[in-house]
FIZABA-940624 format. One record per residue (C-alpha): x, y, z. Coordinates in steps of 0.5 Angstrom, whole numbers, padded with zeros to 4 digits, always signed. Layout:
<nodes>
XYZ ...
</nodes>
This chain:
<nodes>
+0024+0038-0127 +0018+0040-0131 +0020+0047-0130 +0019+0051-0137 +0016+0056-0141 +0010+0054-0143 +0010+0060-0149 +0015+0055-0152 +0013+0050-0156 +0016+0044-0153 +0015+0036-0156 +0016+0030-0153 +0023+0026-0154 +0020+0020-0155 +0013+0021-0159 +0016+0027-0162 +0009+0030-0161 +0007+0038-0159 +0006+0037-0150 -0001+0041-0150 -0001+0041-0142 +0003+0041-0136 +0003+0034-0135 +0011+0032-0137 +0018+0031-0133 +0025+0032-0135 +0030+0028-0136 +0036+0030-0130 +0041+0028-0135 +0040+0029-0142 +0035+0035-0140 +0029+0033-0145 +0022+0032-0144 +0017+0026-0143 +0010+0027-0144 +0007+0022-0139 +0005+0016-0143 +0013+0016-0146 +0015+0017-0137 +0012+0010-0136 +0007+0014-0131 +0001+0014-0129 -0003+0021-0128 -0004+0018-0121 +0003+0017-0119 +0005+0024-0123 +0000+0028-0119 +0000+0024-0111 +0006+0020-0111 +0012+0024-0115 +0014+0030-0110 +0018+0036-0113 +0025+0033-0111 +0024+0027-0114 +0021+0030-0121 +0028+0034-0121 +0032+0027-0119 +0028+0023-0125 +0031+0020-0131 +0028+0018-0138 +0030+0010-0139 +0034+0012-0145 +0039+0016-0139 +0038+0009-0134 +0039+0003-0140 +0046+0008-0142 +0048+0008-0134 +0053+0002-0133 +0050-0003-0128 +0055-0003-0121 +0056-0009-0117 +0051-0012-0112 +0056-0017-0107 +0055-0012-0101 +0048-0011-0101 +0047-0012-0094 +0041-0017-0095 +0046-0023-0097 +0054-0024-0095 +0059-0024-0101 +0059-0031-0104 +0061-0036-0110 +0053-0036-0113 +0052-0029-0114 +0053-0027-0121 +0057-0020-0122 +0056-0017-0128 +0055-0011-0131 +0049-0008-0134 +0044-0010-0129 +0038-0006-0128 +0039-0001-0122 +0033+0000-0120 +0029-0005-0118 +0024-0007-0113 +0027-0011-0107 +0028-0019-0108 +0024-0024-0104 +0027-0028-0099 +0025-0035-0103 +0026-0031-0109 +0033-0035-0112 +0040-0030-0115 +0037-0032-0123 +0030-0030-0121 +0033-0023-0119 +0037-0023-0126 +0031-0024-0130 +0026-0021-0128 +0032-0015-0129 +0032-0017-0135 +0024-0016-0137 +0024-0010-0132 +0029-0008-0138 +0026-0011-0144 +0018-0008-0141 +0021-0002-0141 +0025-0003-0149 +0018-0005-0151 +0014+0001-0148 +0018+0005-0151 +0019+0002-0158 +0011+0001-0159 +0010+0009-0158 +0015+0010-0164 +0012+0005-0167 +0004+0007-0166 +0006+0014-0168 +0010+0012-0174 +0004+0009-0177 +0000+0015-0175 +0005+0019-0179 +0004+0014-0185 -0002+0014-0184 -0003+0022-0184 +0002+0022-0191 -0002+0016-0194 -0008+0020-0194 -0005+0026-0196 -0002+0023-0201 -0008+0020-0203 -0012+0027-0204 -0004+0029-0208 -0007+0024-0213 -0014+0026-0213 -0012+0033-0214 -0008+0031-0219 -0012+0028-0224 -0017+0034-0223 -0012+0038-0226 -0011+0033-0231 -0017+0033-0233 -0017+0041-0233 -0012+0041-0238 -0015+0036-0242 -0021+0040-0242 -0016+0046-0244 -0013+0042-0250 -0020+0042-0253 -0021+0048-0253 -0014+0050-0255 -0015+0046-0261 -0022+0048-0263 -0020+0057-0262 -0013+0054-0267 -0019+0051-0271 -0023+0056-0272 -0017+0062-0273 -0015+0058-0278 -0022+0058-0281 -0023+0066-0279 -0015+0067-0282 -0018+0063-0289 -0024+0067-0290 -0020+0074-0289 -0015+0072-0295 -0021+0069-0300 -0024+0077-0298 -0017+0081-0298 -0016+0076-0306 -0024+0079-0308 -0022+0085-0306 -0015+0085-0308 -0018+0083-0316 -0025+0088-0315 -0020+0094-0314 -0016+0091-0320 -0022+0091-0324 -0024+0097-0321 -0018+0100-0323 -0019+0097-0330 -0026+0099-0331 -0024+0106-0329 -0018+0106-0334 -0022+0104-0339 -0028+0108-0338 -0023+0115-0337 -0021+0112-0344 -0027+0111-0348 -0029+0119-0345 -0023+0121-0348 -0025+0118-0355 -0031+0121-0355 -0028+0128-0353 -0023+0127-0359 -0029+0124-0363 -0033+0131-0361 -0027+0136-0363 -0027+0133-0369 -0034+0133-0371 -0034+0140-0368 -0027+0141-0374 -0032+0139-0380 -0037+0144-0377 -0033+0150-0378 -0035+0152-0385 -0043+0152-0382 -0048+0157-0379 -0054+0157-0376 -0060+0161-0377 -0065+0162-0371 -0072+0164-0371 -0073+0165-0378 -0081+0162-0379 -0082+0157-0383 -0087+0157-0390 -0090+0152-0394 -0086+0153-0402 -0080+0156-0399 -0073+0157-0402 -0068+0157-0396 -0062+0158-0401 -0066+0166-0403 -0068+0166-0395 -0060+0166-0394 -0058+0171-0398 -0063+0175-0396 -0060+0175-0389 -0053+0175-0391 -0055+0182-0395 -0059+0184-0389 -0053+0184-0384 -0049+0187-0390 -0045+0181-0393 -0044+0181-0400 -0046+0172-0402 -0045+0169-0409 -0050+0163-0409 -0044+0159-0411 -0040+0161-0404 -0046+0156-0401 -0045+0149-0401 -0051+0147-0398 -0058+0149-0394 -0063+0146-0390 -0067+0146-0384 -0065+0140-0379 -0068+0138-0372 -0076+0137-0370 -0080+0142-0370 -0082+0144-0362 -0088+0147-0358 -0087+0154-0355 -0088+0157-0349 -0095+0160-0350 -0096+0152-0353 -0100+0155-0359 -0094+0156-0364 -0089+0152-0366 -0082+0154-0365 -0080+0154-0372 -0073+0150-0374 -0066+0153-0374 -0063+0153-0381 -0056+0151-0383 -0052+0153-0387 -0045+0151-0390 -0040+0156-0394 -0035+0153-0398 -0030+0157-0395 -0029+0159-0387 -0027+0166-0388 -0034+0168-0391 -0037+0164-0385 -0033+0169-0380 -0035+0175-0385 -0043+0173-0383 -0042+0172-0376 -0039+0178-0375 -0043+0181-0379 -0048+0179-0374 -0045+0180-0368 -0045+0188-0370 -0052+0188-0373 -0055+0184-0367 -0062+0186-0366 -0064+0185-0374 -0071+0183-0376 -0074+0177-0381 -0077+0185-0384 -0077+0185-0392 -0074+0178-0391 -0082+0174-0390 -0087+0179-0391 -0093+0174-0390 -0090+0174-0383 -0090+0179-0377 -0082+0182-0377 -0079+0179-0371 -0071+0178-0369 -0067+0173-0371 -0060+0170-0369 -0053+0168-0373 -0049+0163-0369 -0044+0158-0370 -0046+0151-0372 -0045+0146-0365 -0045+0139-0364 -0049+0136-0360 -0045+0135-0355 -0043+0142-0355 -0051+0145-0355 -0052+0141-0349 -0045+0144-0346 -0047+0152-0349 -0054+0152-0346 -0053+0148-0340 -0047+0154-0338 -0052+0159-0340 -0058+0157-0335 -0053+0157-0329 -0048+0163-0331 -0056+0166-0331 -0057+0164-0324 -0049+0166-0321 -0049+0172-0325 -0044+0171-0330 -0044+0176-0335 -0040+0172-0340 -0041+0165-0344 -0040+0165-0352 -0037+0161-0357 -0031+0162-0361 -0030+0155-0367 -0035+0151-0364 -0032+0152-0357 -0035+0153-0350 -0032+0159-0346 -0034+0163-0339 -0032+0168-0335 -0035+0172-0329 -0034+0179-0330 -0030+0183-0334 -0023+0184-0333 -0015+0181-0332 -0017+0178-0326 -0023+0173-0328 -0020+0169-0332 -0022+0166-0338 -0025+0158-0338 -0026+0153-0342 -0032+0148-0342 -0032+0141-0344 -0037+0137-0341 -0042+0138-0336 -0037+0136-0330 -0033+0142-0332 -0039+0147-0331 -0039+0144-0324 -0032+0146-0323 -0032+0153-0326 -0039+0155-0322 -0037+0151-0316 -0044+0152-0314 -0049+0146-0311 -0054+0150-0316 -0051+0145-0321 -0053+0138-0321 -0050+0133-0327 -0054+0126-0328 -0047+0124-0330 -0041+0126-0331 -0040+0126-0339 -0045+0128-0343 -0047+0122-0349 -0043+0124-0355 -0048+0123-0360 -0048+0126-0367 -0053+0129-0370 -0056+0134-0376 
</nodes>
């Protein structure tokens, strides 16, 4: 019967294929079904000739071979006799023998009705198993190719591995070269900064000193130079002027020193300074004294050639200490600082008057630039040049 649901994917037990199309019969025993071409019926025959009970009755030759053939001596055709064959296995389903056809004709023609039926069978399984070798050759024949495609992906792949691996090893060796540069610039560096904080160490020591050997000497500003002059009687002069009484033998020596420089008007010449160095330093701390109460005395009685005009005692400073005194000056004169003086050839400021502004110290210019604290104060170098000079 070809009854079946048609949702269903359903195969055909002899080519083990998908039936596509009503054009099937089921067995009447095993219950499976049999496209056409596996029934051994024609399409002709299936639509015109098989009626409905006979397609319910049908069975698949697989069924009718296991059926055990029956005995044939009462056919009606021929009385029972000695010639005819009894056997088991005959065919059971075969067309109806010819009066001049012999008993061992009817026997083989059952038996190649059978084995036409066997062959049939035997070449469909066969025809569809060389599809399906076929079909996996083919398949496994593009498996292949695919494979060595992705084999020559991945060689393509260890190139490139090993060429990224080549040139992070080189990358890896150029940033140890520049960390080891680094390593021993910072080390030079640090050396050379060792060494340059120790020689601008030295120089301050040096200039301390050289200020130590000053602090019997004085200088005297602004006192106008003449031709012939005796310095020695100049000093004694100023030194009774500011009401110190000097002994000619309490002065070790006297002289005018530097480069004598151009005024502000450019007509006159600034006269140079005089330095004058006592035998003992008490006597200079007398003059400087002296000076600071009569502040504001005149060259008057001193040169009388020359016009009267102010003149100004100070300690003698190195020429580090100069350049340090007159560069906190200018600055302490733009921030309004009211105090910057000298005190045994050392630098000092203050800002006002009072417990609240301290005192400070100045060394260098880089200390100028810490105490005022102002963008006003720029410093072509750190230290100044210590250089001595008389």
């Amino acid at each position: 019967m070809e009854i079946c649901n048609m949702s269903q994917t359903i195969s055909c037990a002899g080519c083990l294929q998908s039936i596509v199309d009503r054009r099937f019969l089921r067995c009447n025993i095993c219950e499976q079904y049999y496209d056409l071409l596996c029934a051994n019926v024609s399409e002709q025959r299936f639509f015109n000739t098989l009626t409905r009970e006979h397609r319910s009755r049908w069975k698949c030759p697989l069924c009718i071979n296991k059926e055990p053939k029956c005995d044939n001596s009462n056919t009606p055709v021929r009385p029972v006799a000695d010639v005819v064959t009894i056997r088991r296995g005959a065919g059971v389903s075969v067309s109806p023998p010819d009066d001049n056809m012999d008993v061992s004709d009817i026997i083989v023609a059952d038996d190649l009705n059978n084995a036409a039926h066997n062959i049939s069978l035997d070449t469909s399984l066969t025809k569809t198993l060389i599809d399906e070798l076929r079909q996996f050759r083919k398949e496994l024949s593009m498996t292949r190719m695919k494979v060595e495609e992705l084999n020559e992906t991945m060689s393509r792949f260890e190139d490139r591995i090993v060429a990224c691996e080549e040139r992070i090893n080189g990358i890896s060796s150029r940033i140890e070269t520049l960390e080891k540069r680094l390593e021993d610039k910072h080390s030079s560096s640090d050396a050379e900064s060792s060494l340059l904080t120790t020689v601008e160490q030295l120089k301050m020591e040096l200039n301390e000193r050289d200020q130590d050997l000053l602090l019997n000497d004085i200088e005297i500003s602004c006192i106008p130079e003449t031709k012939g002059e005796s310095l020695q009687h100049v000093v004694m002069t100023v030194t009774r002027k500011l009401g110190v009484g000097l002994e000619e033998q309490e002065i070790v020596s006297v002289a005018r020193v530097g480069r004598p420089t151009a005024q502000e008007d450019q007509k006159t010449v600034r006269p140079r300074p005089i330095v004058v160095k006592f035998t003992r330093r008490v006597i200079r701390d007398q003059v400087l004294r002296a000076a600071r109460v009569r502040r504001g005395a005149t060259t008057e009685g001193i040169i009388p050639v020359v016009p009267p005009r102010r003149f100004y005692v100070n300690e003698r400073l190195t020429r580090v200490n100069r350049q340090v005194f007159r560069r906190a000056r200018e600055v302490a004169g733009r921030l309004n600082w009211r105090y910057v003086w000298t005190r045994d050839g050392r630098v000092y400021a203050r800002q006002r008057q009072g417990g609240d502004s301290p005192r400070h110290r100045l060394l260098t210019e880089a200390d100028i630039c810490r105490v005022f604290e102002s963008d006003t104060v720029r410093s072509s170098s750190q230290y100044i040049i210590v250089s001595i000079s008389c």
